[in-house]
C-alpha positions as a LaTeX table, in Angstrom:
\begin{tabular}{lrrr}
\hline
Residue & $x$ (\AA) & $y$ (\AA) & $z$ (\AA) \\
\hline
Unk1 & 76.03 & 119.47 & 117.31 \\
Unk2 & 73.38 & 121.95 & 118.33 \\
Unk3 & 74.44 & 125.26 & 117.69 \\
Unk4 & 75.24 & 127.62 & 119.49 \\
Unk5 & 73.05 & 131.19 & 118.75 \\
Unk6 & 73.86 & 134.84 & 119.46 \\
Unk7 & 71.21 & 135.12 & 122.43 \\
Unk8 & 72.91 & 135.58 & 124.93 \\
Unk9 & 74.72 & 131.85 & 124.96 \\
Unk10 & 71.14 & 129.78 & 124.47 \\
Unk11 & 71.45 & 127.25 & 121.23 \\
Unk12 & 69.69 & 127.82 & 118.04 \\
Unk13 & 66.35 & 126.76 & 118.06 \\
Unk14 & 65.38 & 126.52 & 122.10 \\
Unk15 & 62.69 & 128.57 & 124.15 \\
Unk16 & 64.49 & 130.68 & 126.87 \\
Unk17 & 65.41 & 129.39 & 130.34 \\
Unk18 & 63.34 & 131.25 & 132.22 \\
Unk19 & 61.27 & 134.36 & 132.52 \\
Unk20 & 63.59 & 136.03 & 134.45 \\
Unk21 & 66.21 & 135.88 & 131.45 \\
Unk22 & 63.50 & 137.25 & 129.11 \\
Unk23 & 62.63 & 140.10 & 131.51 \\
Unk24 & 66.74 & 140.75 & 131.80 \\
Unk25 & 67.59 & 140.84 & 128.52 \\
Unk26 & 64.34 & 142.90 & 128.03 \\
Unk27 & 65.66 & 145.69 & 130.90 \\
Unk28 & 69.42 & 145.57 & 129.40 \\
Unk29 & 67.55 & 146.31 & 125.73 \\
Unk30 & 65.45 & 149.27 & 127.23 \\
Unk31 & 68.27 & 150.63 & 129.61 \\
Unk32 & 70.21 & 150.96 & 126.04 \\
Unk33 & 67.28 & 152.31 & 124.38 \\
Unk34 & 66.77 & 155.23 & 127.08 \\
Unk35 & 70.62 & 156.22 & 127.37 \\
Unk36 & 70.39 & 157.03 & 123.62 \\
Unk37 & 67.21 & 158.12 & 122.85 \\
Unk38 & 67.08 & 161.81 & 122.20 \\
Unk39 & 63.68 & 162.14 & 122.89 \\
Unk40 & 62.86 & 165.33 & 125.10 \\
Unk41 & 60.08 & 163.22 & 127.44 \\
Unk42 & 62.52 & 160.42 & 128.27 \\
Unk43 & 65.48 & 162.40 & 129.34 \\
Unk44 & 64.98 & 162.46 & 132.77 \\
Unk45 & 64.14 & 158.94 & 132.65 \\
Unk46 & 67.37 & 158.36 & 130.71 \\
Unk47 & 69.31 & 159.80 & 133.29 \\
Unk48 & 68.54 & 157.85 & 136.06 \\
Unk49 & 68.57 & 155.02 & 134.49 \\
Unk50 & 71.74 & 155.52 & 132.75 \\
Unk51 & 73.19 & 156.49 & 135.92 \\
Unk52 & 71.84 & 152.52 & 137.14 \\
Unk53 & 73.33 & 150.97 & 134.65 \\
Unk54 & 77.34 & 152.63 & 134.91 \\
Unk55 & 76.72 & 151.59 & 138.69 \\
Unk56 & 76.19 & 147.82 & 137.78 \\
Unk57 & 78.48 & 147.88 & 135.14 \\
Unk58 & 81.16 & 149.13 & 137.63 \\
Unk59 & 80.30 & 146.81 & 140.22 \\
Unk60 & 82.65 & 143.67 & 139.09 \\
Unk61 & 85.20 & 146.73 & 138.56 \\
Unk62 & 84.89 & 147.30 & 142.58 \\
Unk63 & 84.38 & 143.43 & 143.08 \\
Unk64 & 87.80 & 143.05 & 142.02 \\
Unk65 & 89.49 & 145.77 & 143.77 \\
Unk66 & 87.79 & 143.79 & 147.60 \\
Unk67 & 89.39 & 140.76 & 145.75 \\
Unk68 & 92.86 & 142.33 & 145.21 \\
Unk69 & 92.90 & 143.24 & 148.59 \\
Unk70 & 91.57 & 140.73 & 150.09 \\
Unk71 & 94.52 & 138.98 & 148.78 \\
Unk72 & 96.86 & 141.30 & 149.90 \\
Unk73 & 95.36 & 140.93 & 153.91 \\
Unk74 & 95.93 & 137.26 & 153.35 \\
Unk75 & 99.36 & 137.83 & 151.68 \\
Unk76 & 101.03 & 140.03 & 155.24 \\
Unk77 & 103.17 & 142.66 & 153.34 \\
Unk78 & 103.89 & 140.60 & 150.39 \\
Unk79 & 102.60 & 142.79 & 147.09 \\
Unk80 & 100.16 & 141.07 & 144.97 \\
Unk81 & 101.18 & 143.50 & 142.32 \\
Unk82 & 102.75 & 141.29 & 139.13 \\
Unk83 & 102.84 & 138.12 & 141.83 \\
Unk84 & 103.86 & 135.08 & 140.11 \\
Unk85 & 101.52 & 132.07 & 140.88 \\
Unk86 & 102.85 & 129.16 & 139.45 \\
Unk87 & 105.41 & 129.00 & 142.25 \\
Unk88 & 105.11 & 128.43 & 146.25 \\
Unk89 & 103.95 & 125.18 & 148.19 \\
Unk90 & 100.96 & 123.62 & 149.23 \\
Unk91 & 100.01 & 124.78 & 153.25 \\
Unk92 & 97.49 & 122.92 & 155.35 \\
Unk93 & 94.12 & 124.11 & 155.18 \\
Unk94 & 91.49 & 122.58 & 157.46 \\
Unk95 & 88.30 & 124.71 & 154.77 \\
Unk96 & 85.84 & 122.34 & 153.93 \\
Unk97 & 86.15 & 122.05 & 150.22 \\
Unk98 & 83.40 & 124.18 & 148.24 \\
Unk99 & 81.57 & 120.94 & 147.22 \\
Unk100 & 81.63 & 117.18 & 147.69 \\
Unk101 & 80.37 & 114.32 & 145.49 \\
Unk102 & 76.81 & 114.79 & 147.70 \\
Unk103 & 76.75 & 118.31 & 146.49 \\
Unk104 & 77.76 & 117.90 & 143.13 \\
Unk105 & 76.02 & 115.46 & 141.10 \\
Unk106 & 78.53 & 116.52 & 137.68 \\
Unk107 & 81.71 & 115.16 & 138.84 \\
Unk108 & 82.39 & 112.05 & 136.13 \\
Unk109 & 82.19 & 108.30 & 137.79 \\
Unk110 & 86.18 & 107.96 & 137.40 \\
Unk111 & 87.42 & 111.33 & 139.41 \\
Unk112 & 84.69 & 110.11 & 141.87 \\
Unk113 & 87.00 & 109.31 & 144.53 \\
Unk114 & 85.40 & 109.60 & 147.70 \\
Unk115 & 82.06 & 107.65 & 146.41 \\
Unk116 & 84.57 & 105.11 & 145.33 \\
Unk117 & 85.73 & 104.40 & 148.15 \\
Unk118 & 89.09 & 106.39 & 148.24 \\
Unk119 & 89.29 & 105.98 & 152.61 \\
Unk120 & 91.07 & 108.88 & 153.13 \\
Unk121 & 90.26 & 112.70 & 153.51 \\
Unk122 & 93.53 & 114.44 & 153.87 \\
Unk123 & 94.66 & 115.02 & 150.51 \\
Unk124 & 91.38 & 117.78 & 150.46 \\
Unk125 & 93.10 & 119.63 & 153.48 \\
Unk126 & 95.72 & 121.84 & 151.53 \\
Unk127 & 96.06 & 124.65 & 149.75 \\
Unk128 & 98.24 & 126.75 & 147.41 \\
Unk129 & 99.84 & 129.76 & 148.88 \\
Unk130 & 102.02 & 131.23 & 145.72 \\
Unk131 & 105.43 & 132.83 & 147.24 \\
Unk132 & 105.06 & 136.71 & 146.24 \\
Unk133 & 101.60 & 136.99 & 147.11 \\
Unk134 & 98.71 & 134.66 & 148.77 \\
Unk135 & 95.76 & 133.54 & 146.48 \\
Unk136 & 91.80 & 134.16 & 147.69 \\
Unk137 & 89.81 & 131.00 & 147.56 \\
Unk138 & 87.55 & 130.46 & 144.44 \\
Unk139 & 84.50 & 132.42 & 144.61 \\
Unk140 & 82.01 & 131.06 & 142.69 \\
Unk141 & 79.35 & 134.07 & 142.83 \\
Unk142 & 82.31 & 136.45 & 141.85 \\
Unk143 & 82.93 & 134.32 & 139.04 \\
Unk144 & 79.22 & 133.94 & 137.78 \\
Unk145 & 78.78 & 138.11 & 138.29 \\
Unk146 & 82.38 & 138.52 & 135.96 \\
Unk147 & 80.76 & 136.25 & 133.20 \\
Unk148 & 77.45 & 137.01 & 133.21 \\
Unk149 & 75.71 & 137.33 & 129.95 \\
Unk150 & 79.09 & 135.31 & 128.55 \\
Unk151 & 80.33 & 131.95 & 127.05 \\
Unk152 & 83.51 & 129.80 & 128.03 \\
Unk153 & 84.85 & 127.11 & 126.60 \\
Unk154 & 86.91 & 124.20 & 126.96 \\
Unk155 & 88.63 & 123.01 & 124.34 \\
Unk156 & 91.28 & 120.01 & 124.32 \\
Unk157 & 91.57 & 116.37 & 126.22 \\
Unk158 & 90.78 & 114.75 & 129.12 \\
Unk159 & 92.53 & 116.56 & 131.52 \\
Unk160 & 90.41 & 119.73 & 129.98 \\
Unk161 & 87.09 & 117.95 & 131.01 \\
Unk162 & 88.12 & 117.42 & 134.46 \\
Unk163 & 88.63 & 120.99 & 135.16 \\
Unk164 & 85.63 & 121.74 & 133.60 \\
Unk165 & 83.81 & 119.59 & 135.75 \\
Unk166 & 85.86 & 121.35 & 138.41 \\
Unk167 & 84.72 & 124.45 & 138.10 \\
Unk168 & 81.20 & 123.41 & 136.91 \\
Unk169 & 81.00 & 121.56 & 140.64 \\
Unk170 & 82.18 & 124.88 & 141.78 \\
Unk171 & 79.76 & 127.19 & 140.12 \\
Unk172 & 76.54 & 124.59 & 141.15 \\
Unk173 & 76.90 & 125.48 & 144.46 \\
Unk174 & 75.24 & 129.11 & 143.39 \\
Unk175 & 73.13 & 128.00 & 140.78 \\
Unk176 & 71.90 & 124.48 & 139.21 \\
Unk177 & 72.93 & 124.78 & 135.62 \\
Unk178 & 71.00 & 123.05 & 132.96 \\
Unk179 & 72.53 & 120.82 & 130.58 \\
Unk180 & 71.80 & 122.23 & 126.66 \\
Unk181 & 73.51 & 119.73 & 125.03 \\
Unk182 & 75.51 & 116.37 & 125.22 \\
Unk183 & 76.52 & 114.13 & 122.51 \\
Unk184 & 76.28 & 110.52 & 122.88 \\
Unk185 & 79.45 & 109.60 & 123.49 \\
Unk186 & 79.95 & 112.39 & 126.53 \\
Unk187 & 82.52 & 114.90 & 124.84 \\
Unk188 & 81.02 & 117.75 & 123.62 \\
Unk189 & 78.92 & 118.95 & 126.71 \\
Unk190 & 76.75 & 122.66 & 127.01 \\
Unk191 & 75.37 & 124.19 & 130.43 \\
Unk192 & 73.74 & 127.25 & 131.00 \\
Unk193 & 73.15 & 128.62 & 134.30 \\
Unk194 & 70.00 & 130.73 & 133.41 \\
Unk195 & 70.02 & 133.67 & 136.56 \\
Unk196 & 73.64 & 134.77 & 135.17 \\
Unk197 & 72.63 & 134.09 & 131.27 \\
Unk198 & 76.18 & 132.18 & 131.78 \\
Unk199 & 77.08 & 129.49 & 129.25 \\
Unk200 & 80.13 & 126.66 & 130.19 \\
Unk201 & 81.18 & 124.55 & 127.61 \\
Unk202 & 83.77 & 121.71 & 126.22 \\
Unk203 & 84.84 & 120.35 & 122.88 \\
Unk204 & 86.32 & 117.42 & 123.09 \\
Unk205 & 89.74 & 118.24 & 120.86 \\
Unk206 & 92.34 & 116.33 & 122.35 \\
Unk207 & 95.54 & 117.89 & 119.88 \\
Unk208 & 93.52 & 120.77 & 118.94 \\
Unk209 & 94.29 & 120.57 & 115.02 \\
Unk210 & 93.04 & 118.04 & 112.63 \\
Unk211 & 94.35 & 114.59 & 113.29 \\
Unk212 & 92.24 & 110.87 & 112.71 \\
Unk213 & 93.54 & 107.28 & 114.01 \\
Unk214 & 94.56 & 104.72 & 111.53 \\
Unk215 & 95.56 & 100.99 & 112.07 \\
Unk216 & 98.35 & 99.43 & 110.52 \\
Unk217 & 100.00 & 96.37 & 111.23 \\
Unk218 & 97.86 & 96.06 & 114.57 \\
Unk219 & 99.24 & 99.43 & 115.98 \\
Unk220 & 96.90 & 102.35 & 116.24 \\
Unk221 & 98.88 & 105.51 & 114.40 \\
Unk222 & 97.84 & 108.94 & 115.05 \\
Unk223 & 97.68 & 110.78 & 111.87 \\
Unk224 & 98.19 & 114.77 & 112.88 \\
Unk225 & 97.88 & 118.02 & 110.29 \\
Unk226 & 100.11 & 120.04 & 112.56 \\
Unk227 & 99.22 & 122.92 & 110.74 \\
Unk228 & 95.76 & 122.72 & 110.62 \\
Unk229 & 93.35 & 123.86 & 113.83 \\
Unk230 & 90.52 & 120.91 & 114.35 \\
Unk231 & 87.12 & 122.49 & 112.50 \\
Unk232 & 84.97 & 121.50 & 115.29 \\
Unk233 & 86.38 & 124.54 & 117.77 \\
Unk234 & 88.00 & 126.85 & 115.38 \\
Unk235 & 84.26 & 127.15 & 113.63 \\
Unk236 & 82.88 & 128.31 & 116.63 \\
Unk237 & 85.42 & 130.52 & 117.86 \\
Unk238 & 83.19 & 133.54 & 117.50 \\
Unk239 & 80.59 & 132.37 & 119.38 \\
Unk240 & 82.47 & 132.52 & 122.79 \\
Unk241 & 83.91 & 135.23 & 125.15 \\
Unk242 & 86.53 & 133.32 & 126.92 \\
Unk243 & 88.11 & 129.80 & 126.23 \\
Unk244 & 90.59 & 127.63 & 127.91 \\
Unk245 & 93.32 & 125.56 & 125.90 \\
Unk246 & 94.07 & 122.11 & 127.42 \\
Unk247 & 96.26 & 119.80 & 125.33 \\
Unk248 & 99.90 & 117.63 & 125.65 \\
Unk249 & 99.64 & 114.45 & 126.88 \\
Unk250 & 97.89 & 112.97 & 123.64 \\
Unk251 & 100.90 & 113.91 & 121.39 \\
Unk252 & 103.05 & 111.28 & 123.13 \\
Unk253 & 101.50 & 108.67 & 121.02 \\
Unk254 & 103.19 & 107.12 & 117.39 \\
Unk255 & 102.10 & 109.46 & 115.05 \\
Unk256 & 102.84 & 110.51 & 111.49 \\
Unk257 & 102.80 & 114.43 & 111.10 \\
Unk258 & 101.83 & 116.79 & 108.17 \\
Unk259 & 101.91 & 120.17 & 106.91 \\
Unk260 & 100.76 & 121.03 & 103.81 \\
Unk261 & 99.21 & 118.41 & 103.65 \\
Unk262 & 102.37 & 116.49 & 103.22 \\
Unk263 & 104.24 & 114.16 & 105.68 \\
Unk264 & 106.72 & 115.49 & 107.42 \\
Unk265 & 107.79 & 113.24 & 109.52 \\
Unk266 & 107.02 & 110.22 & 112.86 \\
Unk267 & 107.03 & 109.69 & 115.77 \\
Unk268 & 107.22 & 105.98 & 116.73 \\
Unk269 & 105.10 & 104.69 & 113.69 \\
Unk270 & 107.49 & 102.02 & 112.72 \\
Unk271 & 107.67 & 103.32 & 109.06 \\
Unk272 & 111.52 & 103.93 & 108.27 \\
Unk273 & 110.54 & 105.39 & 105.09 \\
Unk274 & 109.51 & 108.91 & 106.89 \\
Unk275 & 112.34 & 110.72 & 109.10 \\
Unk276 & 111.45 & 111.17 & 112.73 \\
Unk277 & 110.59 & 114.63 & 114.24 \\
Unk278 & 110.25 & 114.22 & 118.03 \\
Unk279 & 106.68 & 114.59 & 119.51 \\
Unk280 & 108.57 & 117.64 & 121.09 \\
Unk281 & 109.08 & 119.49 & 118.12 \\
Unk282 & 105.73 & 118.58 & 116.73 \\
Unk283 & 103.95 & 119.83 & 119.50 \\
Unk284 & 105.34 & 123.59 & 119.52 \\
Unk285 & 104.91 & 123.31 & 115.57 \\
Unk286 & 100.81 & 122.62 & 116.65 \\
Unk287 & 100.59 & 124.58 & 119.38 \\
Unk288 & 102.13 & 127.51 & 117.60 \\
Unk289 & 99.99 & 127.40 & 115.02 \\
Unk290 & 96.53 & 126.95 & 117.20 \\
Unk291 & 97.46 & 130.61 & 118.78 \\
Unk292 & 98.29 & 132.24 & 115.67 \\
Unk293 & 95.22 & 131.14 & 114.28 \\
Unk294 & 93.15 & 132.17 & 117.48 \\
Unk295 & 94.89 & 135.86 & 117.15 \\
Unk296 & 94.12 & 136.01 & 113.43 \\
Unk297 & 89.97 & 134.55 & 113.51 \\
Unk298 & 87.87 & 137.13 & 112.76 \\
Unk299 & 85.29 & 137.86 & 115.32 \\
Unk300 & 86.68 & 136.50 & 118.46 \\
Unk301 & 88.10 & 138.97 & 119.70 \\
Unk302 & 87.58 & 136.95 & 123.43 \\
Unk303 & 90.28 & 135.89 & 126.05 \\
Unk304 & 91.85 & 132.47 & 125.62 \\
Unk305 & 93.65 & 130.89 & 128.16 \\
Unk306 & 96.00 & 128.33 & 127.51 \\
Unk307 & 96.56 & 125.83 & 131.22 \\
Unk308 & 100.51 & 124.24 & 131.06 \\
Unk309 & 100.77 & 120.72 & 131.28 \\
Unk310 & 99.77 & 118.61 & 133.99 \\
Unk311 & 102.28 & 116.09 & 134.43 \\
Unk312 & 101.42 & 112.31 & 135.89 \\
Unk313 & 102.63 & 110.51 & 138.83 \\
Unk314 & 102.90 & 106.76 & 138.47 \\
Unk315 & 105.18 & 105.17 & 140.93 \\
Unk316 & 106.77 & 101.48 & 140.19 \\
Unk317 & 105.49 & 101.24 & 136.88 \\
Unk318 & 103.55 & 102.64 & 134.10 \\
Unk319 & 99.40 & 102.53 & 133.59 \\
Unk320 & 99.54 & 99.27 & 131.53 \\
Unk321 & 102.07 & 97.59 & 133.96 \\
Unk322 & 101.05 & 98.00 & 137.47 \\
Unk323 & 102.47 & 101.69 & 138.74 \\
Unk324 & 100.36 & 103.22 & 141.79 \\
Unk325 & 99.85 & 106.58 & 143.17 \\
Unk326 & 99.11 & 105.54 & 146.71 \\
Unk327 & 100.26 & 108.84 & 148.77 \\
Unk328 & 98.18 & 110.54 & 150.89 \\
Unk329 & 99.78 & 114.34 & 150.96 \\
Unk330 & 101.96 & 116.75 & 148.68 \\
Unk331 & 105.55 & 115.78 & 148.70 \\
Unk332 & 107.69 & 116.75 & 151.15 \\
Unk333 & 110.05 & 119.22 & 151.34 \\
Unk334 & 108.75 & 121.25 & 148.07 \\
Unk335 & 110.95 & 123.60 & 147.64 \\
Unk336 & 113.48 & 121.03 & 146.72 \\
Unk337 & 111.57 & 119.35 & 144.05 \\
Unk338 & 111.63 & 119.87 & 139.99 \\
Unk339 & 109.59 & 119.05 & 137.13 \\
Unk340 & 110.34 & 115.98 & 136.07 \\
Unk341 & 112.00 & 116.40 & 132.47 \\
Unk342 & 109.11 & 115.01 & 130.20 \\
Unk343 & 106.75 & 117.79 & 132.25 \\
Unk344 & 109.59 & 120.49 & 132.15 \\
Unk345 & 109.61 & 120.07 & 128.14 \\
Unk346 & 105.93 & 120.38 & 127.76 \\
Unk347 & 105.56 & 123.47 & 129.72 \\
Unk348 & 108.58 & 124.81 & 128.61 \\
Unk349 & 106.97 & 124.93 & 124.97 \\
Unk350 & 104.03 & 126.20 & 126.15 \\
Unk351 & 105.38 & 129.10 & 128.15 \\
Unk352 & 107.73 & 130.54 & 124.75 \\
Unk353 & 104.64 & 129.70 & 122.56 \\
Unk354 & 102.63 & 131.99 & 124.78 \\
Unk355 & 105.57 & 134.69 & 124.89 \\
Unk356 & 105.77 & 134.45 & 121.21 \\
Unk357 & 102.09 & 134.79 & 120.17 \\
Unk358 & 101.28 & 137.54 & 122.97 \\
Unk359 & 104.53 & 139.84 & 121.41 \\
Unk360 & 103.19 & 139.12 & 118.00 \\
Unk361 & 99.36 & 139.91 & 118.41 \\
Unk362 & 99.45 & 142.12 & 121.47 \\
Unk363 & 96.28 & 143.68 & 120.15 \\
Unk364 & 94.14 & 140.88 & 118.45 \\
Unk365 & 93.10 & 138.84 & 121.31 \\
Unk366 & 93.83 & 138.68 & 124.61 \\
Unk367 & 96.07 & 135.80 & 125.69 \\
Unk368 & 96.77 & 134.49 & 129.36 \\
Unk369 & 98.81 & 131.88 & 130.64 \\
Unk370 & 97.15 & 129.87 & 133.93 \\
Unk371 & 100.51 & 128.43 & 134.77 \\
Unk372 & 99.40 & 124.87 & 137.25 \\
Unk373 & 102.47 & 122.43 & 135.98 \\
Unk374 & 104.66 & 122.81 & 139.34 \\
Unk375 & 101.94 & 123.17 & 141.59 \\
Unk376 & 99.95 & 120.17 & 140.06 \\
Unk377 & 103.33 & 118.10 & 140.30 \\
Unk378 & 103.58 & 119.07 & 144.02 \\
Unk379 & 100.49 & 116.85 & 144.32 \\
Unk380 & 101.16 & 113.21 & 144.16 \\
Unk381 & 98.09 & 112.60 & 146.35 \\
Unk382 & 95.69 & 113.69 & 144.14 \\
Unk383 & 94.74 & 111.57 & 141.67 \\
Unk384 & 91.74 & 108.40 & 141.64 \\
Unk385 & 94.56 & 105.66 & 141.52 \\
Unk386 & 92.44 & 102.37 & 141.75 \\
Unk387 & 89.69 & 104.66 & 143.28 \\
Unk388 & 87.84 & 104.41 & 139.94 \\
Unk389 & 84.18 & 103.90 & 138.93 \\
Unk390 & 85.75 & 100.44 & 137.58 \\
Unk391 & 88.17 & 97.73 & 138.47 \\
Unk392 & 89.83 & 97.46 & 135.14 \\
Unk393 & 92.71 & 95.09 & 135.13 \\
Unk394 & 96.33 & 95.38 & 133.63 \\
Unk395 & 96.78 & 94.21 & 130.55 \\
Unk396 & 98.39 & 91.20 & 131.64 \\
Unk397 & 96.12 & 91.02 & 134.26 \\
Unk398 & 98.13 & 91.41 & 136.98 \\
Unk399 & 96.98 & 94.05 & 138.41 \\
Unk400 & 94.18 & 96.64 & 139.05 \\
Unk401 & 94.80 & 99.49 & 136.50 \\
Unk402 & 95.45 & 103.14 & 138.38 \\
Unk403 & 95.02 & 106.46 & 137.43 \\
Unk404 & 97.56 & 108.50 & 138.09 \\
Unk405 & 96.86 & 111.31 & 135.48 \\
Unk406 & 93.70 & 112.54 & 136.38 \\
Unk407 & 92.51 & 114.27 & 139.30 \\
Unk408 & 90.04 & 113.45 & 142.30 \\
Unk409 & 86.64 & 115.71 & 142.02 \\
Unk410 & 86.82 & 117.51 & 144.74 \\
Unk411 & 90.50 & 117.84 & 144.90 \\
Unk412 & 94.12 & 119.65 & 144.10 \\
Unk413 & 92.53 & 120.42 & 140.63 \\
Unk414 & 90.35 & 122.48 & 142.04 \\
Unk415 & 92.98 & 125.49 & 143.00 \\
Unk416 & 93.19 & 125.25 & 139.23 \\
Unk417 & 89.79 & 128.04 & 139.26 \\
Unk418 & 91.62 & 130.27 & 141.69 \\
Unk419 & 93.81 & 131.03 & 139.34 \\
Unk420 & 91.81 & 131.60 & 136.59 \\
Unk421 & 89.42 & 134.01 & 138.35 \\
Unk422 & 92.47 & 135.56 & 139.59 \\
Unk423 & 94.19 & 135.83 & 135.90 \\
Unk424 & 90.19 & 136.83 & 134.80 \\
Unk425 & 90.07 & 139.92 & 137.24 \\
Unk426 & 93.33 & 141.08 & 136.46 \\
Unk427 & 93.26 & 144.33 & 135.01 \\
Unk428 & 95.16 & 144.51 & 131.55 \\
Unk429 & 98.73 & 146.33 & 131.66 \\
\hline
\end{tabular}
């Protein structure tokens, strides 16, 4: 892993980017120099260009007032003011979508949907209009201006990468970023986009504490340290100004679970010997933990955002088995429909573990929830299905394997970075 240095978001060891980064960083070190010098000569000097830098500084201040009311004009008379987005319905949108697979060249061969030959278009023609309020579209120059000179990361699973990839599409449309890093297998990944001095970043940490696969008896078990945050993120902490929690789905699978480095307890491992805890249970005992330790790290004193769960949407069937996702538009009559329970359960742990650690450590870190799990669900149409870079079978063969858990690139995921620029800008309480 390459890592990461303190210059502005540029690893260890490599030349700048650019001149123009040099000659910015240069300007922000002499702006600093001249507002505090107390040299007689340079005080006029100082002034004005003191005066230069509390006007940028307060530009993404004003940036975000045009965006608040911006989304107020869209919203009618509805108040923006404490609006809840997680809830309202999908409304036809005929917006191109900020980038296609021509324009992006990051989105990963599976979410590739419309270069794999997914033959419809309509499932890009929606978009989210929360009830309270309405929600600007993404805007991927505000976004670059709010982080500039700063570091996000992704840490978690799959589902983590494909926002990333999301908003990286996004952002590319301003800028070409530069790839720092990437390990061989594809899940660690760095970019920099060198005009903003802007760093984007994943870890691949699927549980987000320790864990390591074992086979026994031909099964693979998943062997999970509940109480212990995975090393490869938690080390690094400090190094970035904003990261983004992604994680559920892989805690479904038989595992045996520790604290203390003790077992205590399965689920699904086919050991009778150890009493079952429910993968339930075992995820609020990990996810719990994760944000405590996030509050309590030393030198990150960043924003973390955890996402809720993104729940599936195989029809007639399972992955291994032969279940599709073949609709083309958000289901009908929204209003009417509910988390499934599996999804319900996920987010529900999520949402009190978030409650819990923001009451706890109201001043250590700053902690926001981007809540997607019923607007995600609204979105049956959204995901590759058999539209993948590869024709992989069924296990038995039977049929062509779909992916219903994932999301198309462009697509419904992409609302996901409305929100967080929205939950970004918002000004603390």
């Amino acid at each position: 892993m390459i890592p990461i240095g303190e210059d502005g978001g540029k690893p260890m060891g490599l030349k700048s980017s650019s001149a123009a980064t040099a000659v910015d960083q240069g300007r922000g070190n002499l702006l600093k120099y001249l507002c505090c010098s107390g040299l007689i000569a340079l005080v006029p000097i100082a002034i004005v260009n003191c005066y230069v830098f509390l006007v940028y500084s307060s530009l993404i201040d004003q940036e975000a007032v045009l965006y608040s009311l911006h989304s107020a004009s869209l919203g009618a008379n509805i108040s923006t003011r404490d609006c809840d987005l997680s809830k309202g319905k999908w409304i036809p949108d005929a917006a191109p979508p900020l980038y296609t697979n021509e324009t992006c060249r990051y989105i990963q061969g599976h979410q590739n949907c419309l270069k794999n030959g997914r033959p419809d278009r309509g499932f890009l023609a929606w978009r989210w209009r929360p009830d309270e309020c309405d929600l600007p579209r993404f805007d991927p120059a505000l976004f670059l201006r709010a982080m500039r000179n700063k570091r996000m990361i992704f840490f978690g699973d799959s589902i983590a990468r494909n926002h990333m990839q999301s908003l990286l599409c996004a952002i590319s449309q301003v800028e070409e970023p530069r790839n720092l890093y990437r390990d061989p297998i594809d899940k660690d990944v760095i970019w920099l986009l060198p005009s903003f001095n802007f760093t984007l970043a994943i870890f691949w940490s699927p549980f987000l504490v320790k864990h390591e696969q074992r086979s026994s008896n031909g099964s693979t078990i998943m062997h999970i340290h509940l109480d212990t945050p995975e090393e490869i993120w938690m080390s690094r902490l400090h190094e970035f100004h904003a990261i983004v929690l992604s994680s559920g789905p892989w805690f479904f699978k038989p595992s045996v679970y520790y604290r203390g480095g003790s077992i205590v307890g399965c689920h699904h491992c086919g050991d009778e010997s150890i009493p079952p805890l429910s993968f339930i249970d075992a995820y609020r005992m990990a996810l719990g933990g994760v944000l405590d330790s996030i509050a309590a790290r030393d030198g990150y004193a960043g924003t973390t955002f955890l996402r809720t769960f993104s729940a599936e949407h195989f029809e007639n069937g399972e992955w291994w088995n032969g279940g599709t996702c073949n609709r083309t538009e958000p289901f009908r009559n929204q209003s009417a429909v509910e988390l499934p329970w599996m999804a319900s359960e996920m987010r529900r742990i999520q949402v009190e573990e978030f409650d819990r650690a923001a009451a706890k450590n109201p001043s250590r870190s700053k902690l926001k929830l981007v809540d997607v799990s019923y607007s995600a669900y609204l979105r049956p149409d959204g995901h590759p299905g058999v539209f993948r870079s590869s024709r992989t079978l069924t296990p038995d063969g039977s049929a062509v394997q779909s992916d219903c858990l994932h999301w198309c690139l462009p697509g419904p995921i992409d609302m996901w970075n409305e929100i967080l620029l929205k939950t970004l800008l918002a000004r603390e309480p």
